[in-house]
N, CA, C and O atoms as a DFTB+ gen file, in Angstrom:
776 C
 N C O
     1  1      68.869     113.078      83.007
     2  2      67.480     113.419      83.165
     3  2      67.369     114.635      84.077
     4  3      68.152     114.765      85.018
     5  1      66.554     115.399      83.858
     6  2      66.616     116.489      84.279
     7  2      65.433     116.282      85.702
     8  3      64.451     115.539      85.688
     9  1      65.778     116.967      86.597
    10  2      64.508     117.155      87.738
    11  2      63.485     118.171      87.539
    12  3      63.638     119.072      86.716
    13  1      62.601     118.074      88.156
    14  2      61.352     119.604      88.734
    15  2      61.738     119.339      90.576
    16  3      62.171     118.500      91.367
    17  1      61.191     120.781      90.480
    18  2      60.876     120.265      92.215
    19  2      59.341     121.175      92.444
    20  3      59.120     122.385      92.384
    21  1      58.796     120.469      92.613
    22  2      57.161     121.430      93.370
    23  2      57.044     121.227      94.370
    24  3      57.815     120.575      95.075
    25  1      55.880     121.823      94.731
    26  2      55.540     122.008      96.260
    27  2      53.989     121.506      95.863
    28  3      53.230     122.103      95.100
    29  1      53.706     120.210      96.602
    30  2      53.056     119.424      96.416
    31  2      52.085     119.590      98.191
    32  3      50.891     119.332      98.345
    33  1      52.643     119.871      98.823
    34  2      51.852     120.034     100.199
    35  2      52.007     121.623     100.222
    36  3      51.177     122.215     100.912
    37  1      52.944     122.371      99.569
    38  2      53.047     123.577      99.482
    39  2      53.843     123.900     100.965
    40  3      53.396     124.778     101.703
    41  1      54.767     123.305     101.247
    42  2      55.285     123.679     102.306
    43  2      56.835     123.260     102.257
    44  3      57.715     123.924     102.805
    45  1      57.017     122.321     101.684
    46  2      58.416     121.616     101.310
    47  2      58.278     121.535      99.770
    48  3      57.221     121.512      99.138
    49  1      59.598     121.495      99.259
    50  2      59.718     121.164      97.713
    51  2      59.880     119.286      97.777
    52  3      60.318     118.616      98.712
    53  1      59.401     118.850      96.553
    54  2      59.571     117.853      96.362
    55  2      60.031     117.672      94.820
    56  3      59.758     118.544      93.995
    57  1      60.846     116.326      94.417
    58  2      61.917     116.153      93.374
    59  2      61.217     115.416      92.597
    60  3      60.440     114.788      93.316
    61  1      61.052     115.120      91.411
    62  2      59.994     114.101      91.295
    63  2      60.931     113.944      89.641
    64  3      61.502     115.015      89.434
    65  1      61.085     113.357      88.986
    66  2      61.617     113.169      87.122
    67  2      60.624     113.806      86.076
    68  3      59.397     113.749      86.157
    69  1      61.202     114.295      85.288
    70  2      60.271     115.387      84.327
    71  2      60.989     116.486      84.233
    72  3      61.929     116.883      84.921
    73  1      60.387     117.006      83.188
    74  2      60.670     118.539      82.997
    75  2      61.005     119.099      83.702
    76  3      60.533     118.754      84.785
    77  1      61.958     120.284      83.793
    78  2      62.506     120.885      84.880
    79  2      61.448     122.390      84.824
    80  3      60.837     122.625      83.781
    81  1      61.352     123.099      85.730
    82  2      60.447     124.123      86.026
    83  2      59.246     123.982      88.024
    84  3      59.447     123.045      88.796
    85  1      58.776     124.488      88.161
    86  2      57.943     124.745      89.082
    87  2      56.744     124.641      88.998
    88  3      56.487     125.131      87.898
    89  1      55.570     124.226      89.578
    90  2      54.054     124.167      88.841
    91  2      53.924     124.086      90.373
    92  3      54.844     124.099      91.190
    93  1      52.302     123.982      90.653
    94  2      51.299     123.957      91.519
    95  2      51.198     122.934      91.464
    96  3      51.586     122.372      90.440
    97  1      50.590     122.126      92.603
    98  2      49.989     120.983      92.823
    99  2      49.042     120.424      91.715
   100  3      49.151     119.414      91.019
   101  1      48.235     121.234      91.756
   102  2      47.128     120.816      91.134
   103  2      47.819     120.625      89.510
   104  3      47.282     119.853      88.715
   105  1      48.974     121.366      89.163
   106  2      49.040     121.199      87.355
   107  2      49.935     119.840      87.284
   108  3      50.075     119.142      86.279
   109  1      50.310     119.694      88.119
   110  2      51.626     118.258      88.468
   111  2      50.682     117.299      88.713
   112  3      50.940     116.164      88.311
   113  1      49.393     117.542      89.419
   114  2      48.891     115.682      89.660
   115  2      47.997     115.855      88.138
   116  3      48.066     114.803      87.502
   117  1      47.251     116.847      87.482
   118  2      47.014     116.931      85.989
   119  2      48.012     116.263      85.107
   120  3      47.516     115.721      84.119
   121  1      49.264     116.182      85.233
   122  2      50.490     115.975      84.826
   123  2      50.401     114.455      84.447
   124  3      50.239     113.780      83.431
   125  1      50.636     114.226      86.105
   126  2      51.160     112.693      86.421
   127  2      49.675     111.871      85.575
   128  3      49.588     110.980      84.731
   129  1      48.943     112.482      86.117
   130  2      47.367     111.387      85.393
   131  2      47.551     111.268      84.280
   132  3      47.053     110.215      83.880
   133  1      48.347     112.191      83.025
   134  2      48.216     112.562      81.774
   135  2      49.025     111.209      81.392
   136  3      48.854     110.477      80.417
   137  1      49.955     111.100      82.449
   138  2      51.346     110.092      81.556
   139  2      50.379     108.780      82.330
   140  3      50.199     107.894      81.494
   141  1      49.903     108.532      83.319
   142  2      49.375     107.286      84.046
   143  2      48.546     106.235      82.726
   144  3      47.758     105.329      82.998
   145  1      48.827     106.504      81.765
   146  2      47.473     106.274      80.539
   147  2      48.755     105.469      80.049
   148  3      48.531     104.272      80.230
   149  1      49.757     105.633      79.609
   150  2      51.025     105.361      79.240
   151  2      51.663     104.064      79.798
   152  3      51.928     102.964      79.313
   153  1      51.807     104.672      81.076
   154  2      52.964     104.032      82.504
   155  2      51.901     102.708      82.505
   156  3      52.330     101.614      82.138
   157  1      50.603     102.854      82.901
   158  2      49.809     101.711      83.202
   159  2      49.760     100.569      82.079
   160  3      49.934      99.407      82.447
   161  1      49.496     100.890      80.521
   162  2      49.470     100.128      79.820
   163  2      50.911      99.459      79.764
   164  3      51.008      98.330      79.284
   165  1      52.028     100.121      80.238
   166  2      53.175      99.876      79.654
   167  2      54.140      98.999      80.563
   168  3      55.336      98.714      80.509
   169  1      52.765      98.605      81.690
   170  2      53.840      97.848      82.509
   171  2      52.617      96.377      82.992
   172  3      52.904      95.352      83.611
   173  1      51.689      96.670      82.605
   174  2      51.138      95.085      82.686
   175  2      50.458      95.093      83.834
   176  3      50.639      96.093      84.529
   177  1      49.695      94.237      84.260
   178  2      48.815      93.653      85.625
   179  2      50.443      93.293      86.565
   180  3      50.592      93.790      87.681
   181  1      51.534      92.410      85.949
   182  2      52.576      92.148      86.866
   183  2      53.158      93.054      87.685
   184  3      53.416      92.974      88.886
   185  1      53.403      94.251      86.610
   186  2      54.551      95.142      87.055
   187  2      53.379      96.373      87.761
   188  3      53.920      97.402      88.168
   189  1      51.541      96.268      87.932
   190  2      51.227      96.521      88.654
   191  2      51.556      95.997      90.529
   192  3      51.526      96.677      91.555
   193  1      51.781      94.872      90.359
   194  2      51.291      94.430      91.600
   195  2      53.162      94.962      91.957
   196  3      53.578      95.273      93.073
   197  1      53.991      94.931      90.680
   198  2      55.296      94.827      91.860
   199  2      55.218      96.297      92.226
   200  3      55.736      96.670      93.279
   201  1      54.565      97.210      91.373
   202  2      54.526      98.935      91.605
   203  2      53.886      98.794      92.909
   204  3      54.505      99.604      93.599
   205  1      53.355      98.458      93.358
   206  2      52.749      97.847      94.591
   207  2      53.612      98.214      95.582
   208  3      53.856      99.314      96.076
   209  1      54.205      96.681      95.879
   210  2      55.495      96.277      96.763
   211  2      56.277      97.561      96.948
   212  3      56.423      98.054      98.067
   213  1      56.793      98.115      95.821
   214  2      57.662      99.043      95.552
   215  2      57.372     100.460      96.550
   216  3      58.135     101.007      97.346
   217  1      55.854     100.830      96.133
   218  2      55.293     102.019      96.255
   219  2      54.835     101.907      97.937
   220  3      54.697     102.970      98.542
   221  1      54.621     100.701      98.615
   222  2      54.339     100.311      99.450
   223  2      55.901     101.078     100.700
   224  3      55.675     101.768     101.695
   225  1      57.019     100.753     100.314
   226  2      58.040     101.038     100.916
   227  2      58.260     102.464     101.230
   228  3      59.299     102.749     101.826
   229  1      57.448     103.379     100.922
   230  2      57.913     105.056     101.255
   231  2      57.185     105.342     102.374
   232  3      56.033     105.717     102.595
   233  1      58.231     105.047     103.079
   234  2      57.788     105.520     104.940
   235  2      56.639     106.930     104.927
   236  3      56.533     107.792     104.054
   237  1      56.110     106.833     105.813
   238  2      55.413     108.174     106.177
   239  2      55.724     109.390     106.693
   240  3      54.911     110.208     107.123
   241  1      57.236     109.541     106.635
   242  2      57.778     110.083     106.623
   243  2      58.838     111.388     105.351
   244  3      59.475     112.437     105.441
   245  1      58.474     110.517     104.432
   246  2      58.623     110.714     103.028
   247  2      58.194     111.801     102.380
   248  3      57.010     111.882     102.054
   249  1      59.230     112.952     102.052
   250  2      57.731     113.801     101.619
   251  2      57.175     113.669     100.038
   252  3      56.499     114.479      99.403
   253  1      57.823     112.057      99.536
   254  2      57.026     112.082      98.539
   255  2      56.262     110.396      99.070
   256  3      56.311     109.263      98.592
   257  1      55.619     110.988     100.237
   258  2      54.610     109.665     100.556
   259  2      52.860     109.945     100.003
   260  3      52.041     109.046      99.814
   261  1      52.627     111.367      99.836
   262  2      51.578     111.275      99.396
   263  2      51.517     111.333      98.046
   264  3      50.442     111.185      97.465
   265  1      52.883     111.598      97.270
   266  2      52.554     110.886      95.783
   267  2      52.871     109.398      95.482
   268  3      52.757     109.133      94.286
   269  1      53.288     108.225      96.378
   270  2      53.251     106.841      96.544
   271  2      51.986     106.552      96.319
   272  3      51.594     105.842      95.393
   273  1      50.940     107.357      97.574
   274  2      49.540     106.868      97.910
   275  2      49.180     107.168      96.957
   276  3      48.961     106.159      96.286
   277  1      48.847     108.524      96.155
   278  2      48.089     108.114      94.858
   279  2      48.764     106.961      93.727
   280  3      48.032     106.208      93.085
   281  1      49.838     106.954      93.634
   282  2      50.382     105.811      92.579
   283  2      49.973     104.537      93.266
   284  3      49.483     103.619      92.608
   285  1      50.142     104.452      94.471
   286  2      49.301     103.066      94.696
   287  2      47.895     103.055      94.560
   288  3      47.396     101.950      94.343
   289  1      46.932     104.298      94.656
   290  2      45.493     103.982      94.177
   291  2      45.680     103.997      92.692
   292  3      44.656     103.523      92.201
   293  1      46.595     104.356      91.695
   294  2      46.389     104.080      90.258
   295  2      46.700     102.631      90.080
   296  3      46.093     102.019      89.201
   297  1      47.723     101.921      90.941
   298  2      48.144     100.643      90.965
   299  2      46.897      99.723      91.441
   300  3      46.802      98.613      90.918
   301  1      46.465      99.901      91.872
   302  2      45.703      99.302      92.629
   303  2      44.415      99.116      91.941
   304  3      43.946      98.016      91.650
   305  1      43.885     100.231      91.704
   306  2      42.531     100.183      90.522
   307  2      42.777      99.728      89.213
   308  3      41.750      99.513      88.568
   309  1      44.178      99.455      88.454
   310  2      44.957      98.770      87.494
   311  2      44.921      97.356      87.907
   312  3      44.945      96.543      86.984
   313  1      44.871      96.928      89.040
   314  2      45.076      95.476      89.456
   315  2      43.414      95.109      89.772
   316  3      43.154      93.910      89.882
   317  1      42.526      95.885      89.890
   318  2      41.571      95.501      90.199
   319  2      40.972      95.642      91.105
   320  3      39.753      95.795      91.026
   321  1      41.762      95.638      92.521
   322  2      41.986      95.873      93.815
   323  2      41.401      97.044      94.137
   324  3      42.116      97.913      94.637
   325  1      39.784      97.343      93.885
   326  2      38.624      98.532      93.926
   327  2      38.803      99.128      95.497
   328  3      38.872     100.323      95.783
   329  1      38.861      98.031      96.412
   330  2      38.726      98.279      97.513
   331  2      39.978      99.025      98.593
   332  3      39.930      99.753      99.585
   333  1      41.279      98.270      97.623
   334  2      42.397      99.142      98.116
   335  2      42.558     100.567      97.540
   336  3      43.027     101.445      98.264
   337  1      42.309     100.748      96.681
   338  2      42.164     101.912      95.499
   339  2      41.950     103.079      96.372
   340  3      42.608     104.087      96.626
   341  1      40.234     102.369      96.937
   342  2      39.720     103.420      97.277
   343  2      39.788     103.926      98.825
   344  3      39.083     104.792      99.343
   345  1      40.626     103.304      99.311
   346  2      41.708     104.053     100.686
   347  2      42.508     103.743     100.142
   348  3      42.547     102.532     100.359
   349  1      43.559     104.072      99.278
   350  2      44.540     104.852      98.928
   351  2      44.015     105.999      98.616
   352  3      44.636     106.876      99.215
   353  1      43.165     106.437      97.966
   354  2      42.528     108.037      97.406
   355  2      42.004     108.463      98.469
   356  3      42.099     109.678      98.645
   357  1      41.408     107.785      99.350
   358  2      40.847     108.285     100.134
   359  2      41.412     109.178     101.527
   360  3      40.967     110.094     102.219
   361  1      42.738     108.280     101.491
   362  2      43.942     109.236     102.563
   363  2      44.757     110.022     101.557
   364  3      45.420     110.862     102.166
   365  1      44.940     110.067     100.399
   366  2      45.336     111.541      99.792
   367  2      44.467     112.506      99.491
   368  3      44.815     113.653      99.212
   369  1      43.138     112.058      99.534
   370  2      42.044     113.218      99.606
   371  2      41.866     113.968     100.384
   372  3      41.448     115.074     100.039
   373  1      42.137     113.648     101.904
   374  2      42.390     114.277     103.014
   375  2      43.624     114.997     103.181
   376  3      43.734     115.776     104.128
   377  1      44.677     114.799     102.267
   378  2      45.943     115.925     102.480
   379  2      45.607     116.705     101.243
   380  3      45.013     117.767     101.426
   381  1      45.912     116.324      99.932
   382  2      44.949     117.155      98.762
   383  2      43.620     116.376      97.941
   384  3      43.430     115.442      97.162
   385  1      42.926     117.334      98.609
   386  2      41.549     117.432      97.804
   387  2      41.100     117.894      96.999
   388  3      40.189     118.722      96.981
   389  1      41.998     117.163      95.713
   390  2      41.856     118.103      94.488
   391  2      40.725     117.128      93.634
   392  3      40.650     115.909      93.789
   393  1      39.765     118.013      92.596
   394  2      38.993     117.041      91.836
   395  2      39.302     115.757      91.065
   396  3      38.431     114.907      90.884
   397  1      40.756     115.606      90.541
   398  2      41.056     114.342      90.024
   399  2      41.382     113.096      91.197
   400  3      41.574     111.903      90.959
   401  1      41.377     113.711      92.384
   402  2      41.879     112.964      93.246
   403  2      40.142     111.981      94.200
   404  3      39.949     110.920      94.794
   405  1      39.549     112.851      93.906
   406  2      37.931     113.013      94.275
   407  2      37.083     112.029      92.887
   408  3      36.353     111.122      93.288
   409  1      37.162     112.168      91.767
   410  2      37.012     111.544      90.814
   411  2      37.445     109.825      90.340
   412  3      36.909     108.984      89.620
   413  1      38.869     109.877      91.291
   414  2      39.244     108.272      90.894
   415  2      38.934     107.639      91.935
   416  3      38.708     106.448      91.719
   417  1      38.744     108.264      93.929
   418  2      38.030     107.542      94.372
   419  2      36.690     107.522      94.330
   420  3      36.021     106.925      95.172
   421  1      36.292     108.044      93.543
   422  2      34.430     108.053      93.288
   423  2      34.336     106.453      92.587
   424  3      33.654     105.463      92.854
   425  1      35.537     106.799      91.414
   426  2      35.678     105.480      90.550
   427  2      35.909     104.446      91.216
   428  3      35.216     103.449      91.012
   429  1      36.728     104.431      91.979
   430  2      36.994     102.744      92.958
   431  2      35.493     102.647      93.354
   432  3      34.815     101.713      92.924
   433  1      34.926     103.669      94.228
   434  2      33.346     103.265      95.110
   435  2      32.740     102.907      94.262
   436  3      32.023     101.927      94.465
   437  1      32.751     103.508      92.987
   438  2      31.547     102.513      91.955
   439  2      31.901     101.274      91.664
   440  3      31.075     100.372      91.800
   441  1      32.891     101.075      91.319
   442  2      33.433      99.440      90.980
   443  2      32.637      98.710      91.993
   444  3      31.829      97.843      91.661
   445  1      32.874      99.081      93.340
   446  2      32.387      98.410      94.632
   447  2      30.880      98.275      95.102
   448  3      30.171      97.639      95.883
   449  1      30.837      99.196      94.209
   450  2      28.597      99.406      94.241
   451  2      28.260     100.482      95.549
   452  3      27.264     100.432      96.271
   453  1      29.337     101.419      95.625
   454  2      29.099     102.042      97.217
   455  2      28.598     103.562      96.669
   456  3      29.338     104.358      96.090
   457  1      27.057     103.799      97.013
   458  2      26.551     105.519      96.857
   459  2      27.348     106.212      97.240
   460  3      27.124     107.373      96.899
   461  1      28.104     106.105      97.734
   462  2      29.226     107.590      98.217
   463  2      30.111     108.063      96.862
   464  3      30.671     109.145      96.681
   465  1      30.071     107.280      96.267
   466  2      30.273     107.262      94.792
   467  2      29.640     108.671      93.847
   468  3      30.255     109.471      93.141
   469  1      28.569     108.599      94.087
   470  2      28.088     110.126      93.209
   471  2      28.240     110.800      94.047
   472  3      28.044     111.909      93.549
   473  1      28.718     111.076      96.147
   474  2      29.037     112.181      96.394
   475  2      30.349     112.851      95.588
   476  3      30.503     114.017      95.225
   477  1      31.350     111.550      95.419
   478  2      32.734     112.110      94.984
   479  2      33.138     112.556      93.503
   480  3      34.086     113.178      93.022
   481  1      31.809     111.863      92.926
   482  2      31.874     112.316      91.274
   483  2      31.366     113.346      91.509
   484  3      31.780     114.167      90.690
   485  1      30.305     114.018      92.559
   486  2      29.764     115.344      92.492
   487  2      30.996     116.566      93.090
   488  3      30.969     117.794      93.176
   489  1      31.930     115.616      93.397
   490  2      32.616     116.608      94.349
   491  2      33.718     117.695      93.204
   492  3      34.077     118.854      92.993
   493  1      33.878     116.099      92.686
   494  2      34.946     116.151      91.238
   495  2      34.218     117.030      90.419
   496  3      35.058     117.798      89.950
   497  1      32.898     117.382      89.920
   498  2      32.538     117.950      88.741
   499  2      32.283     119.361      89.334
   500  3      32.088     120.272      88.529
   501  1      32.266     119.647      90.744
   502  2      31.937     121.126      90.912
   503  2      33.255     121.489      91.052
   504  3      33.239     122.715      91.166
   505  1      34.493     121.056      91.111
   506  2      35.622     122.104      91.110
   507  2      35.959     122.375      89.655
   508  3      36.471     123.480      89.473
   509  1      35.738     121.394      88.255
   510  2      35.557     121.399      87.217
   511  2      33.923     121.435      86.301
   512  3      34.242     121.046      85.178
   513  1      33.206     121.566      86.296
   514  2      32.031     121.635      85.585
   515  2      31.815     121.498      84.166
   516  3      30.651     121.631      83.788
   517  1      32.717     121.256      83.293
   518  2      32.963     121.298      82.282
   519  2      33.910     120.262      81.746
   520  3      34.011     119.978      80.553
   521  1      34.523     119.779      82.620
   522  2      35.281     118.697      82.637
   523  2      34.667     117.024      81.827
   524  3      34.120     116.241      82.604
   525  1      34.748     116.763      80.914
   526  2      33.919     115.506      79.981
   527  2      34.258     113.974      80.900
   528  3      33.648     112.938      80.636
   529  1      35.209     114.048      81.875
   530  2      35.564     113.016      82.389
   531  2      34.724     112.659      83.555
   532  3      34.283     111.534      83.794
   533  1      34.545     113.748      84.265
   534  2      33.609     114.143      85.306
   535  2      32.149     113.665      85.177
   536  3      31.467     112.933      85.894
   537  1      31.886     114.338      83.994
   538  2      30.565     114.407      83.376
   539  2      29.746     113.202      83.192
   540  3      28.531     113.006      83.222
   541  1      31.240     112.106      82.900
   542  2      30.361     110.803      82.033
   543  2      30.375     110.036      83.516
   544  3      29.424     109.415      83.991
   545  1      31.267     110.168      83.936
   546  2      31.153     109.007      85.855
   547  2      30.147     109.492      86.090
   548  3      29.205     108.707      85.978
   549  1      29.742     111.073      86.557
   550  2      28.441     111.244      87.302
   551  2      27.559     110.691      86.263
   552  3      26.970     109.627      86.456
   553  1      27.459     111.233      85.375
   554  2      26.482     110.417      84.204
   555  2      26.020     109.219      84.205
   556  3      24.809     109.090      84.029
   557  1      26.955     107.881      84.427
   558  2      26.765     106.373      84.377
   559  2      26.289     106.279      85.642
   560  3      25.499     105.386      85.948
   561  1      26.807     107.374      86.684
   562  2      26.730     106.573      87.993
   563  2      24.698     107.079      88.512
   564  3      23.881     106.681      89.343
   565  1      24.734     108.131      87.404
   566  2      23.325     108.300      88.017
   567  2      22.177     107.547      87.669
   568  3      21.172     107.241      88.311
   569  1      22.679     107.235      86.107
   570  2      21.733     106.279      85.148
   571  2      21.580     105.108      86.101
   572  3      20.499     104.553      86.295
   573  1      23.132     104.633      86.900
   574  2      22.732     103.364      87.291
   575  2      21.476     103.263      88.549
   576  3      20.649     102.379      88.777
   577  1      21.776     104.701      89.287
   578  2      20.421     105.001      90.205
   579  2      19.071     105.172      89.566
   580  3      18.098     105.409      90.282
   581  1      18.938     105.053      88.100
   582  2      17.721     105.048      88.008
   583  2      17.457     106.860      87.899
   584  3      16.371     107.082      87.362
   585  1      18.081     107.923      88.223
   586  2      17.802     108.798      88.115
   587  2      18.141     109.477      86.335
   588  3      19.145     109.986      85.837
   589  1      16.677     109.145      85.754
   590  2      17.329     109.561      84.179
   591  2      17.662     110.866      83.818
   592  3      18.488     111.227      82.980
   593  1      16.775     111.692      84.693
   594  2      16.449     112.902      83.891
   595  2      18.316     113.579      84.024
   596  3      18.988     114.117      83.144
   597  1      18.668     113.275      85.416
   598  2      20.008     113.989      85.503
   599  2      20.985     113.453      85.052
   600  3      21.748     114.336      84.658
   601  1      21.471     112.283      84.857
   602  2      21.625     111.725      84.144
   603  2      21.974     112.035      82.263
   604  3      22.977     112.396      81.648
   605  1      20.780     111.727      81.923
   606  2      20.609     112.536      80.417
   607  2      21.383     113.649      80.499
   608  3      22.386     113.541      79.795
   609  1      21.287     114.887      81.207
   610  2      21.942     116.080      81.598
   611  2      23.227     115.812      81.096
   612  3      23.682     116.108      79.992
   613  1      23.813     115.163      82.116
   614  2      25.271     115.056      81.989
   615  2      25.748     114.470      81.170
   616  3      26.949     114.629      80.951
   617  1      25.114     113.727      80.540
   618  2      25.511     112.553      79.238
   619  2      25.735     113.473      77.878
   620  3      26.709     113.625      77.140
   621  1      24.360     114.030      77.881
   622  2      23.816     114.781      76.874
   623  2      25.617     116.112      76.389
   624  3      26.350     116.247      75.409
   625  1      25.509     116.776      77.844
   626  2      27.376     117.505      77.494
   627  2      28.370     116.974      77.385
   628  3      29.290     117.687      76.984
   629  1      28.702     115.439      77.685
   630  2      29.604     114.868      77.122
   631  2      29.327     114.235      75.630
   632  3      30.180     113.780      74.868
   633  1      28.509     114.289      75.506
   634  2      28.424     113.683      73.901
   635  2      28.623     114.958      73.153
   636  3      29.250     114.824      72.102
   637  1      28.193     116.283      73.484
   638  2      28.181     118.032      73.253
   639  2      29.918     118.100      72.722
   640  3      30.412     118.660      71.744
   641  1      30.453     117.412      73.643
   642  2      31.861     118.141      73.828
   643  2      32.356     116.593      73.004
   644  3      33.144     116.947      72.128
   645  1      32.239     115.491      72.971
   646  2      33.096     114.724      72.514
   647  2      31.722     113.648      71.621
   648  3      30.994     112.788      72.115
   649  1      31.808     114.222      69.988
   650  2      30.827     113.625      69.377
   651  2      30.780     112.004      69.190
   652  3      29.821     111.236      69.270
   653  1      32.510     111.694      68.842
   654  2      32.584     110.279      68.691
   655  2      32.503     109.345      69.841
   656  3      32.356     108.130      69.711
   657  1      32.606     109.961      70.954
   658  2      32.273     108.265      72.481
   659  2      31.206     107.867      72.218
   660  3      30.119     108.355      72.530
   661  1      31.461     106.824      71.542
   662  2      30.236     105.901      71.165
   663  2      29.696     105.463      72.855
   664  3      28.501     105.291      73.093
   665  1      30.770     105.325      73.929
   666  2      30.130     105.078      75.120
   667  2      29.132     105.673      75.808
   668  3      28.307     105.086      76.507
   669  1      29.242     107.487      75.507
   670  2      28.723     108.200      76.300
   671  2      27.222     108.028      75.318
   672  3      26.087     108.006      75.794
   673  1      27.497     107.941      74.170
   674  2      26.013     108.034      73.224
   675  2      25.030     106.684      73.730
   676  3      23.802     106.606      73.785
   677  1      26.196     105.564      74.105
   678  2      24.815     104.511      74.328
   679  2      24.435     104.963      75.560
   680  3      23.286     104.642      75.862
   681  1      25.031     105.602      76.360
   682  2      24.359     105.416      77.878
   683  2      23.187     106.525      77.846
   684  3      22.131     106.498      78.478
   685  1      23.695     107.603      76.857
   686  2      22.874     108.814      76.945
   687  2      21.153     108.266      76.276
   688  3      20.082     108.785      76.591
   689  1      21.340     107.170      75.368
   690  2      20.114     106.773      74.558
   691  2      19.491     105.901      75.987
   692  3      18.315     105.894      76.351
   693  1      20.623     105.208      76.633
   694  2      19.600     104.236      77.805
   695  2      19.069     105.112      78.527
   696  3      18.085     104.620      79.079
   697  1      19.227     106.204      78.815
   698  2      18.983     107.512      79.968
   699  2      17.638     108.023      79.397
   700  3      16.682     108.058      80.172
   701  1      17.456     108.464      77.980
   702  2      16.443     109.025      76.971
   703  2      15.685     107.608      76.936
   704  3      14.619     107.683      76.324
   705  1      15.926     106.578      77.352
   706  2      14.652     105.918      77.094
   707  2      14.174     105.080      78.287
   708  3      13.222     104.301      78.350
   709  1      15.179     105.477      79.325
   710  2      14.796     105.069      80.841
   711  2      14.436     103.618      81.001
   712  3      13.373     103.126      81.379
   713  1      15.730     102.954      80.573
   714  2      15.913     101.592      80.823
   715  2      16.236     101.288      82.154
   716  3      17.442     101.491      82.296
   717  1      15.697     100.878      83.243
   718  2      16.062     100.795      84.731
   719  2      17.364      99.648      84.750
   720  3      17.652      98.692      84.029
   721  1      18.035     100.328      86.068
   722  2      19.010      99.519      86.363
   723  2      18.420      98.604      87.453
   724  3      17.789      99.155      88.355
   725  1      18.589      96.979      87.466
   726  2      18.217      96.459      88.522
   727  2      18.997      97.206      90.389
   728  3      19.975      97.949      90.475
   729  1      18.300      96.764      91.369
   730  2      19.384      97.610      92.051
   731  2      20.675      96.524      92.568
   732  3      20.663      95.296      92.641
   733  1      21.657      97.412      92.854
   734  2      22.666      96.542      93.315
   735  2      23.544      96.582      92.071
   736  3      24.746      96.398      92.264
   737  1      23.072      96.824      90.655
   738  2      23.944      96.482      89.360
   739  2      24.988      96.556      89.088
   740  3      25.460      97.533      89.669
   741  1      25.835      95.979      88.393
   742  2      27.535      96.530      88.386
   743  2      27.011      98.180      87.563
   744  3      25.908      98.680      87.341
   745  1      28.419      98.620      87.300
   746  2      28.350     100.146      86.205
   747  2      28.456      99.239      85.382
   748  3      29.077      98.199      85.159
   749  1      27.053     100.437      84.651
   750  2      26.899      99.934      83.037
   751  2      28.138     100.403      82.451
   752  3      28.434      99.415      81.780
   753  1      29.146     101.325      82.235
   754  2      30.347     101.474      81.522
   755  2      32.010     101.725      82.738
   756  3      31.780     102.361      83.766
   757  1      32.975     101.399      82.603
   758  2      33.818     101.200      83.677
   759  2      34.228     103.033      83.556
   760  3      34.357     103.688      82.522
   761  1      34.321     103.366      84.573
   762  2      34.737     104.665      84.785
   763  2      35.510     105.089      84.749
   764  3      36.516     104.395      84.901
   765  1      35.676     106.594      84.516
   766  2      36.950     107.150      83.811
   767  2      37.657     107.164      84.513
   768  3      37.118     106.767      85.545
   769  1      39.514     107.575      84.840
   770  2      40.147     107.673      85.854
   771  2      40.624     109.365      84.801
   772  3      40.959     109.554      83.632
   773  1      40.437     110.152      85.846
   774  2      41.350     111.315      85.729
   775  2      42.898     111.387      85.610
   776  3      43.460     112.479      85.522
């Protein structure tokens, strides 16, 4: 198997399995999310919790400790575990603050019912604006505030850009016809993970 090494804090190289070559931070955690769709289905709720244990063991010293912490917030929001999720993202947001990283803890805070939630989906869609993943979290998460008109907005360009999500079309019709969310409500659709 061949290695990469990037520079993930941009100061040290780090080794990670994959393709061999060099990338930026930002195209490597694009990367890792791409295969997380894969890795997650392919190892179960069990072999979440042992990714856990596992991921749990990389001292802080490590310089691949801040790619543990996000694999433990993908582990973690895979297990359910909203609340660990979202401090795990929340201390790699503070070393990189990149929009996918801003986007999946937006996603844990909504699971949890916490407004800080559309700060981080807002945070996520202004470094991308165009981004359909972005679009539909802020989207659900605004419908669930009751705020339709913006809402609709954002719904309205993800249905633009992706005709068949039957998801984004029902939420966009509840938005166009301003069905209130009681308050406190779970999310009307579970949110995307970048």
């Amino acid at each position: 198997m061949r290695r990469r090494v990037i520079r993930a804090d941009c100061s040290r190289p780090i080794k990670i399995s994959g393709k061999s070559g060099f990338c930026s931070r930002r195209i490597w955690i694009r990367g890792s999310l791409r295969r997380r769709t894969s890795w997650e289905s392919s190892i179960g709720s069990q072999g979440l919790r042992q990714s856990i244990r596992w991921l749990l063991r990389v001292p802080a010293a490590d310089p691949r400790y801040t790619d543990a912490r996000f694999y433990l917030g993908l582990s973690a929001y895979g297990a359910s575990d909203f609340n660990a999720a979202a401090n795990y993202f929340r201390e790699v947001a503070k070393i990189m603050p990149l929009n996918e990283v801003y986007n999946n803890l937006g996603a844990a805070e909504d699971q949890l019912n916490q407004n800080v939630a559309l700060d981080d989906f807002r945070r996520a869609l202004d470094g991308d604006p165009n981004d359909p993943v972005y679009l539909f979290n802020l989207g659900a998460a605004l419908l669930r505030t009751n705020a339709f008109d913006e809402a609709a907005k954002r719904l309205d360009a993800v249905v633009d850009r992706s005709p068949n999500d039957k998801e984004a079309q029902d939420l966009l019709t509840r938005a166009q016809d301003r069905v209130n969310s009681p308050p406190g409500a779970k999310p009307l659709a579970p949110a995307r993970l970048s």
